[in-house]
C-alpha positions as CSV (number, residue, x, y, z in Angstrom):
1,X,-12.2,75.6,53.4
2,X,-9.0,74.1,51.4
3,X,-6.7,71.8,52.1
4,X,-3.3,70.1,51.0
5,X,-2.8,66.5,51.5
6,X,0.7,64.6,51.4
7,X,2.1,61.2,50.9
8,X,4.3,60.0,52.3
9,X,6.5,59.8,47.9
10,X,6.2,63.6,47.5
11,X,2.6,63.3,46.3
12,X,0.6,66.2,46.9
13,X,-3.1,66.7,46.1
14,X,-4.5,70.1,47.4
15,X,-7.8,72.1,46.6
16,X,-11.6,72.6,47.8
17,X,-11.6,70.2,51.2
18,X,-14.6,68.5,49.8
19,X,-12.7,67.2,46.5
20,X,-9.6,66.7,48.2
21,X,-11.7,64.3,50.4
22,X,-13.1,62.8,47.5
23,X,-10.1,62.3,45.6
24,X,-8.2,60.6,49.1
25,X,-11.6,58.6,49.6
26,X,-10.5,56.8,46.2
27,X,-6.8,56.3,47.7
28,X,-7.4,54.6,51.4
29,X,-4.7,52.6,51.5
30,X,-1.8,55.8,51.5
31,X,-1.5,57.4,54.4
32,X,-2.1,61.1,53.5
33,X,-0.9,64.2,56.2
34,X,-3.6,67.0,55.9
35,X,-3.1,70.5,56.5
36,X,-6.2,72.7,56.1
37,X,-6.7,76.5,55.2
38,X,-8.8,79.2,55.7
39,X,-8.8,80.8,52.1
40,X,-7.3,80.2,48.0
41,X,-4.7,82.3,48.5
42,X,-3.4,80.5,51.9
43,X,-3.2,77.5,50.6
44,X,-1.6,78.7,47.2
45,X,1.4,80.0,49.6
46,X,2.2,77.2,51.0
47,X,2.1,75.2,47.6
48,X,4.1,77.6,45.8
49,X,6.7,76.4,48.6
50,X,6.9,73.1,47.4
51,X,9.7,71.8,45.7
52,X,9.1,70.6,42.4
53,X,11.6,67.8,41.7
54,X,11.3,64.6,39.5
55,X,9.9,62.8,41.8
56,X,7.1,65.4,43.2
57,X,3.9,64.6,41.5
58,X,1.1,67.7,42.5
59,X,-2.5,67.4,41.3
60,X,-4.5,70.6,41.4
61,X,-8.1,70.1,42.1
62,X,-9.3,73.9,42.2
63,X,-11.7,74.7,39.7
64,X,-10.1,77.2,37.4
């Protein structure tokens, strides 16, 4: 399963569910929205869709 997670500053962390998890475990005090995803290429539609401005920060955590 994979996931995307936001904040609530255009901060975006999306991969594996387990990392993402991991990576949010280490971030408790932001309130994160998470939207889950059946396969890669699901979730890689969705983040193609998000707009990359200044203030967008996006961390990858798929192995690759």
């Amino acid at each position: 399963m994979y996931c995307l997670a936001k904040a609530p500053f255009n901060y975006y962390v999306y991969g594996e569910s387990a990392k993402v998890k991991t990576f949010l475990e280490g971030n408790y005090n932001v309130e994160w929205k998470i939207q889950f995803f059946p396969s890669e290429n699901a979730l890689l539609k969705v983040v193609k869709r998000i707009s990359n401005g200044l203030d967008t920060k996006i961390v990858n955590l798929l192995d690759r």
